[in-house]
N, C-alpha and C positions, 0 to 999 in steps of 0.2 A: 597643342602647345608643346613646346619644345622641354621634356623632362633634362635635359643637361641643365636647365637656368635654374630651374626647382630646388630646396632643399629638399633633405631625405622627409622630413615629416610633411612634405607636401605632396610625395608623390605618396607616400602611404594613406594620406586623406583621400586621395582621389581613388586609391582601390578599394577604401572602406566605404566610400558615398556609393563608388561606383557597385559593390558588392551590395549594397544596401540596397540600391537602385532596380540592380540588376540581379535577384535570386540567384542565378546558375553560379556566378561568379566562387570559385572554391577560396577566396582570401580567407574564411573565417576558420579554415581547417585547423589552424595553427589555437595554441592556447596562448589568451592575453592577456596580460598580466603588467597593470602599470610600474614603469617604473621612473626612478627620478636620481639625478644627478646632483642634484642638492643635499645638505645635508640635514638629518631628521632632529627637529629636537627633542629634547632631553625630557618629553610630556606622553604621557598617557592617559589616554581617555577610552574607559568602557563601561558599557551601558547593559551588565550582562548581570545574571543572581547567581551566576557560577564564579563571581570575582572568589579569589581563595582568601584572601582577608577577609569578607564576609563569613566565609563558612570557620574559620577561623573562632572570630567574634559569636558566631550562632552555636558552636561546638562550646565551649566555655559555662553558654548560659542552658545549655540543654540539661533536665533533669537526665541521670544518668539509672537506666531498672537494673538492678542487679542482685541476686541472693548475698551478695556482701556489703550490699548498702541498705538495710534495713533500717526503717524513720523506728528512730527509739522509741517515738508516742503514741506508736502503732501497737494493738495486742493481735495478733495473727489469727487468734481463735475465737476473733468477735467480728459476729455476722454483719451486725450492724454497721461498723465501721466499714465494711467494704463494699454496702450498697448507699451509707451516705458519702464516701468517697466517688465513688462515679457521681454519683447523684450531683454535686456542687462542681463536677467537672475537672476531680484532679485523676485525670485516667491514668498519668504514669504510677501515681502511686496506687490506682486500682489493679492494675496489670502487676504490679508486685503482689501485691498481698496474695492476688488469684495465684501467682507462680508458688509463693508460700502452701497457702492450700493443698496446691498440687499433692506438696511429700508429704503432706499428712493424710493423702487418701481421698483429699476434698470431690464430690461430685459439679464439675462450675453446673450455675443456673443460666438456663438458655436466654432467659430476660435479659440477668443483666448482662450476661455478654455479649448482645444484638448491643445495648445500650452502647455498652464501651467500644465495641466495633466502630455505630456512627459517629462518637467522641472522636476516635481517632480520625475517622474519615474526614469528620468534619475540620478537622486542624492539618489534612493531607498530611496523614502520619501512615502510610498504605503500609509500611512493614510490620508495624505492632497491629494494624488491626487484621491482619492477616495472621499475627500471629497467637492472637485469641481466638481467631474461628481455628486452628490447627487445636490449641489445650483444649478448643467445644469438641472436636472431632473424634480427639483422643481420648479424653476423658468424660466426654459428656454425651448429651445428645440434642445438636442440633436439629433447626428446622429451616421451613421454605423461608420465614419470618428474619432468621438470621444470615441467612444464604443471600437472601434481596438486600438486604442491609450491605453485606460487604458485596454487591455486586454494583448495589447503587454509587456505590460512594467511589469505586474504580471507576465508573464514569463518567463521574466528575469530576474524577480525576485526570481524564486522556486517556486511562487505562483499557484502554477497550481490551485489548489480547487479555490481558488478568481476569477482565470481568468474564470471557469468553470461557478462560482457564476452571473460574469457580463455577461456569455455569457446567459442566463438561464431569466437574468432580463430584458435582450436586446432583446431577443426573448418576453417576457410577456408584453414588453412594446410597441412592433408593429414591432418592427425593425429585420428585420432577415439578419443574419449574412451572408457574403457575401463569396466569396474563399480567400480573402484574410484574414476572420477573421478564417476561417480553417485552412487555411497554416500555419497561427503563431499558433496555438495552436498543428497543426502536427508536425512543427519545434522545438516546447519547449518539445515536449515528444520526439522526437527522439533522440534530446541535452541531453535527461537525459534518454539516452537505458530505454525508454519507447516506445520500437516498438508495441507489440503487442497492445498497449492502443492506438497509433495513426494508425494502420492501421481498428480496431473498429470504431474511428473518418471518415476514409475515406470509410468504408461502411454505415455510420451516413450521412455522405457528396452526398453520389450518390441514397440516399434515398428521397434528396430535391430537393421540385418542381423547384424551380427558383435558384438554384445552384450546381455548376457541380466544381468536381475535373479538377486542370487547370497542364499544364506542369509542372508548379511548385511543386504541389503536390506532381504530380509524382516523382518528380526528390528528393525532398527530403526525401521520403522512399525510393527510390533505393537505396540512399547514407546509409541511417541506418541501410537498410537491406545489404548490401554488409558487413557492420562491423557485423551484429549480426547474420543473419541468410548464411549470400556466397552469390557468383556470380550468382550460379543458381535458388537461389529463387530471385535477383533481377533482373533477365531476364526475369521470370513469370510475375513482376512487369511491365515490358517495354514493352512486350506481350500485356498484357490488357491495357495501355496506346495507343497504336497501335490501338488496338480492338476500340475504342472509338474514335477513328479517333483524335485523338492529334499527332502532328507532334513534335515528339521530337529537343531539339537544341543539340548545339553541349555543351552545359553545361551537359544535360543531359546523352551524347553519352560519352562523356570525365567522369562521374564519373561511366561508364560503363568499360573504358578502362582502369583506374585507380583499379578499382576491379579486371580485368583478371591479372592484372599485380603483386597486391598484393596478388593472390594467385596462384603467379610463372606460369602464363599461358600465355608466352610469345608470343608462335606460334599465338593463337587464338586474341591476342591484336590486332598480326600485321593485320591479317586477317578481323579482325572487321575494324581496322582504312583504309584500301585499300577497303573496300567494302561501306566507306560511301559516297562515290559521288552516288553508286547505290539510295542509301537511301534520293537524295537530298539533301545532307550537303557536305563540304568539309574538309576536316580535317584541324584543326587551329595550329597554335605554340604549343598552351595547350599540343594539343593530341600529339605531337611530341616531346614534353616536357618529360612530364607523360613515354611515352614506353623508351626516352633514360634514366633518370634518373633508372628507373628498368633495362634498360643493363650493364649499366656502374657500378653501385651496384652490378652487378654478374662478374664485371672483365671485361664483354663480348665488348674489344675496338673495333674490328675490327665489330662487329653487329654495333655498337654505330654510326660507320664514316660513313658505308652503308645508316645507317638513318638518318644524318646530308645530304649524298647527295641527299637521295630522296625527303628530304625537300627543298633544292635548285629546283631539277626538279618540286617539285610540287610548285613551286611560292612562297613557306613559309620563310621565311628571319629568321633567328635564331634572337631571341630578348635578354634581359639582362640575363633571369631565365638560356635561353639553354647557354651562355658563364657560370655561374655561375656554373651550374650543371655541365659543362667539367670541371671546375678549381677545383672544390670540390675535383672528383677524380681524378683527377691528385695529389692534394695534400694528399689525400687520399693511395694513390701508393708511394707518396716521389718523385712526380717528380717536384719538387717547381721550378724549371728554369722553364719550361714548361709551368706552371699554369700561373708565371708572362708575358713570353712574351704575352699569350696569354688575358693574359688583357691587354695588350700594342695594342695587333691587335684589341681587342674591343675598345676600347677609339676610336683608329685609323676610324673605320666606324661607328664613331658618337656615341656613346652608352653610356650610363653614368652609370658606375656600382652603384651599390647602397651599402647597409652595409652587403648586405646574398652574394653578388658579395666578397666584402674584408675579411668576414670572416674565410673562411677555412685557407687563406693564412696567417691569425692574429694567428689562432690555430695551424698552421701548425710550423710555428715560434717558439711559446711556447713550442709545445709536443720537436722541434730538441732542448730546450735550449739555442736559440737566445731571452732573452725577448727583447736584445737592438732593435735588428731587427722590432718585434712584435711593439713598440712602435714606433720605425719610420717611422713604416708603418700608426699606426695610426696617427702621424703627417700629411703622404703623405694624407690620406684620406681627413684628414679635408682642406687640403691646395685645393685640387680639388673641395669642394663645398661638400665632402658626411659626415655629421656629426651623429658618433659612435651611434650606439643604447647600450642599455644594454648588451646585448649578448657581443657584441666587448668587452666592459667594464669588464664584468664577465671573459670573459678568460683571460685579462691579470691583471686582480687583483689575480684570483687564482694562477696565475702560480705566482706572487711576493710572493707571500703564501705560497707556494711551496719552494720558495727559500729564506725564510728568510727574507723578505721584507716587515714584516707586515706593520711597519710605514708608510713605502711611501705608500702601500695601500690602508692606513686609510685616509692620505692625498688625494689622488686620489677621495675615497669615498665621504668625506666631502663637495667634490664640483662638484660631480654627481649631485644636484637638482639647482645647480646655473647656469650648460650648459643648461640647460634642459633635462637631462638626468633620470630620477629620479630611484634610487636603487630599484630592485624585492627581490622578496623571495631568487632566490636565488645567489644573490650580500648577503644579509643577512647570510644566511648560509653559505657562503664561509667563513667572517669575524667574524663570532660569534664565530668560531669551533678554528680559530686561534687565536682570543683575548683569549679564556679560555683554548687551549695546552700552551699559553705563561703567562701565572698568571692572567692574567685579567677577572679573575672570575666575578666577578663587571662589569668590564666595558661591556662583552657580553650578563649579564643577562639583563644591562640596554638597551643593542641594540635590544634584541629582545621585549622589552615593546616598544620603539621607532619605532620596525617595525608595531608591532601591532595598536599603536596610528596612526599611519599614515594609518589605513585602509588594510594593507597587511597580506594577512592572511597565516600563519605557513603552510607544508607544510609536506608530511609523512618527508621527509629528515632535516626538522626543525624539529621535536620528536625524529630519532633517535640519531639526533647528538647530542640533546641536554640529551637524557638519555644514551647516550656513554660517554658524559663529566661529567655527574653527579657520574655514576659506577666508573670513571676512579679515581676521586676524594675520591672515599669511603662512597658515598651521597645515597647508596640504597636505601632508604626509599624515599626520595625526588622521582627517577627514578620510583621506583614501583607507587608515584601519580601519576605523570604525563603520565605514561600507562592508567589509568582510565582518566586523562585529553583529551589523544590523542583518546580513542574511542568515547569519549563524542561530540568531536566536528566532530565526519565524518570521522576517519583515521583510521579504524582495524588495527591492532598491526599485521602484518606482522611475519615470520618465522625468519625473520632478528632481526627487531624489539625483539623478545621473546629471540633470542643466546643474545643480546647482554645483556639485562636483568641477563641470564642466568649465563654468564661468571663474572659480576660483581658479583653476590648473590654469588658465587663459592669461588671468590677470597677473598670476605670478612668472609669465613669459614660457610658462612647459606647455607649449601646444601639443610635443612628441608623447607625454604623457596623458593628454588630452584625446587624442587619438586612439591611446593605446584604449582609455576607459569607451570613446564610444565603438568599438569594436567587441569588446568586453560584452556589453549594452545590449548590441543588436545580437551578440550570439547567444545570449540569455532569453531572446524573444520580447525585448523591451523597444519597442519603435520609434526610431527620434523622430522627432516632433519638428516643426519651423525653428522653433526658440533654439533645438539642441545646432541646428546647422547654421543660423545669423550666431549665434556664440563662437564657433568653430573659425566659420571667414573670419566674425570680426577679431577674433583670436592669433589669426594668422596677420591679418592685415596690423593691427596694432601691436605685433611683432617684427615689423620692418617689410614685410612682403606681401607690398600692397597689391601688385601686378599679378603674384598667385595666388591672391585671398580673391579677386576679382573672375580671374578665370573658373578659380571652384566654383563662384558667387553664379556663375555663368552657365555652366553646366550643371549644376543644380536647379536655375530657374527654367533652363531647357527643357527638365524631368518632372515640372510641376511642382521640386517640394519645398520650393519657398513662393510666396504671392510677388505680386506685379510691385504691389506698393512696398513690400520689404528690400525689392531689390533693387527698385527706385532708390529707396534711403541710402544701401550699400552704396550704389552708383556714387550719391553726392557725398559719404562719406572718405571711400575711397575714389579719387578721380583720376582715373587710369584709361585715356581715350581710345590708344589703340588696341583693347582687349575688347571691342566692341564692334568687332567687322560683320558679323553676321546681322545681315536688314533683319529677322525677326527681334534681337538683341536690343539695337537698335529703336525699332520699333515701340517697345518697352517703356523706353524713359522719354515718349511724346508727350 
């Protein structure tokens, strides 16, 4: 095609498909960076906990430790007071009093300062509890007991390098790390698919004289390696646990069968769970659990009932999980008589379902259209002693959402932290997305500061919904930050993520901006999809330039990456005959 007819942002499409198309092509050398001709409004939107009016408002309400702010109703030289102050959980004013101590000679006690270490940990306060094990170190005398404590709790916190740090200091200072101070540091890396850095830890581990890899170890790299590496490298794993003469449990055995199962290896489940009495173990509910939930999820009822009786013959009594798991699919199938009697026969021999027990049948209510139902079931629950979790809450605030009920779900919401229930991310997202389709633009930008103030942090599904409502309103520019917002705090912008961007820039006539992001896209390693290139033509085309949204349309269907029938539709959408000379083309729309 002749580029003199072209605008600029059409011959730049055709080097970005083309580059896309075509690897070798160096187009993407350059850095891209949307940009827009329009002018921004006067609105921001961010979904970050580093907003500084938040830290602001949090700085305000912080108790503040300090040897010149001493609580008058404190007496300094009474012991009691400063282990029933940790004790009821007000560590700032315990870490004072300990500071007071100090100048008068105090020796700290290693108990409670493990205590007020976890305190802090547990409120990810990582600088005061670091800065109690420093007055245990100095003044006191620590142990392995206190050292695990502040090592745990850095890795719950992300801290991995700090917990590394304390593990590093604990060793320098006489103390050597025990399997338990392994374990937690094996379990924070495999929490964060750091396999291959904690199985380096357990050749680090069997390298020590007076400490040895314990069951535990094991069991939590098979669990990691089942997700990251398969079944058959974590059976290498339970091999050399064997070799070492550790007698695996049936926790162990169970996230063995749990693996066969999640990679469709049905046979070999049953196989392994019928061959552990060989093995010295019995197979529990768990494991009886675990293989019916994977038959019942493949339809397979009549497998299911086989294994419900062999669990009778084998002693094993179905407990709350195995009715639940029946009731699931059963509701799952539509067979909602079914699923209730059979909670009627569970109640019946003693069993007290819980809220994953009432669930399905709460959602099952909502997906046929019954909300009245769905809520008199949640009535039913609470009248029996089982009081709703969030999930319960979440499906039937959505489905009022659904049907036009925002109000009453606002109402519902409002007194979610009064039952004890208190709203997640995504009670949030359900309501924010309906406050801003129904004008309450305001009121859902204010909910997700609200969600954020309250420590609940956004979620990928909180960025797109909130740059779908943004495009939808004609707020691109807004949208296009908060893309740089959403990678900044942990969330890559997804293929979903990038259409939706995509379709707004289109519709507000910026294809050149459009462009610029799927270049962006693709040099990020994000693959556009059909959806991302029909956006793009029809972008171009319902921008006046039917003639080169067809030709793209064309040489895209050339390369396979749109189908037969999409490019059919462009065809009747745009009708542009002589961009159709080539017989395969041609051929196409027969």
């Amino acid at each position: 095609m002749s580029t003199e007819l072209l605008p600029n942002s059409t011959i730049q499409m055709t080097r970005i498909i083309t580059a896309e198309i075509f690897p070798q092509c160096s187009f993407f050398s350059n850095n891209l960076k949307p940009t827009s001709q329009s002018q921004k409004h006067n609105f921001v939107v961010r979904c970050s906990s580093n907003d500084h009016s938040k830290i602001k408002h949090r700085n305000n309400q912080r108790v503040k430790v300090s040897t010149h702010n001493r609580p008058a109703h404190v007496q300094s030289n009474d012991m009691k007071v400063l282990n029933w102050s940790c004790k009821v959980g007000k560590y700032d004013e315990t870490l004072y009093l300990l500071e007071c101590k100090m100048k008068s000679g105090y020796k700290p006690d290693v108990i409670l300062c493990t205590k007020l270490i976890k305190g802090f940990c547990n409120s990810k306060n990582s600088d005061k509890a670091e800065k109690v094990m420093q007055i245990l170190e100095q003044f006191g005398e620590p142990d392995v007991f206190a050292y695990n404590a502040l090592i745990s709790g850095f890795c719950k916190m992300n801290k991995i390098e700090a917990a590394n740090k304390v593990l590093n200091r604990m060793k320098a200072r006489g103390f050597p790390p025990d399997s338990v101070t392994y374990n937690i540091l094996v379990g924070s890396l495999c929490d964060r698919g750091k396999l291959g850095l904690a199985l380096k830890l357990l050749d680090q581990l069997k390298e020590e004289n007076n400490c040895n890899p314990t069951v535990i170890t094991y069991t939590i790299l098979i669990e990691a390696t089942i997700l990251e590496g398969g079944i058959r490298e974590a059976m290498k794993l339970l091999d050399e646990m064997l070799s070492r003469g550790l007698q695996p449990d049936m926790y162990t055995y169970n996230a063995i069968i749990r693996g066969m199962c999640r990679e469709k290896m049905m046979n070999q489940a049953y196989e392994f769970v019928r061959s552990l009495p060989s093995k010295g173990c019995r197979p529990d509910v768990i494991s009886y659990n675990i293989l019916l939930r994977a038959l019942l999820h493949k339809g397979k009822w009549s497998d299911g009932e086989k294994l419900v009786n062999e669990m009778f013959s084998a002693g094993c009594e179905p407990n709350v999980v195995t009715y639940s798991i029946l009731m699931s699919a059963l509701c799952r199938d539509g067979k909602l008589d079914e699923a209730i009697n059979l909670l009627k026969i569970m109640m019946d021999k003693g069993l007290t379902p819980d809220t994953f027990t009432y669930d399905p049948l709460i959602s099952a209510f909502c997906k046929g259209g019954r909300l009245d139902l769905a809520i008199k079931f949640l009535d039913y629950m609470i009248s029996n002693g089982c009081l709703p979790d969030i999930v319960n809450y979440n499906t039937i605030l959505s489905t009022m959402c659904k049907k036009g009920k925002a109000d009453e779900a606002m109402e519902i919401f409002e007194k979610l932290g009064e039952i004890g229930c208190p709203p997640d991310v995504s009670t949030y997202n359900t309501l924010m997305s309906v406050l801003w389709n129904n004008g309450g633009r305001a009121r859902a930008l204010r909910m997700v500061s609200e969600m954020i103030e309250k420590g609940i942090d956004p979620d990928e599904i909180t960025y797109n919904s909130l740059i779908s409502c943004l495009c939808r309103d004609g707020m691109v520019d807004e949208a296009l930050d908060l893309l740089g917002d959403m990678e900044g705090n942990g969330f890559p912008p997804t293929v979903i993520t990038y259409n939706i961007l995509l379709l707004g820039l289109c519709k507000a006539h910026r294809v050149d901006d459009a462009i610029e992001v799927l270049g962006e896209m693709v040099e990020k390693g994000r693959r556009p999809n059909e959806t991302t290139y029909i956006l793009l033509i029809e972008g171009v085309g319902f921008s006046g330039w039917r003639v080169q949204a067809m030709e793209l349309a064309s040489a895209i269907y050339q390369k396979n990456a749109i189908s037969k029938e999409s490019f059919q539709r462009l065809r009747k959408t745009f009708p542009v005959p002589d961009v159709y000379k080539d017989t395969t083309l041609s051929d196409a729309g027969k």
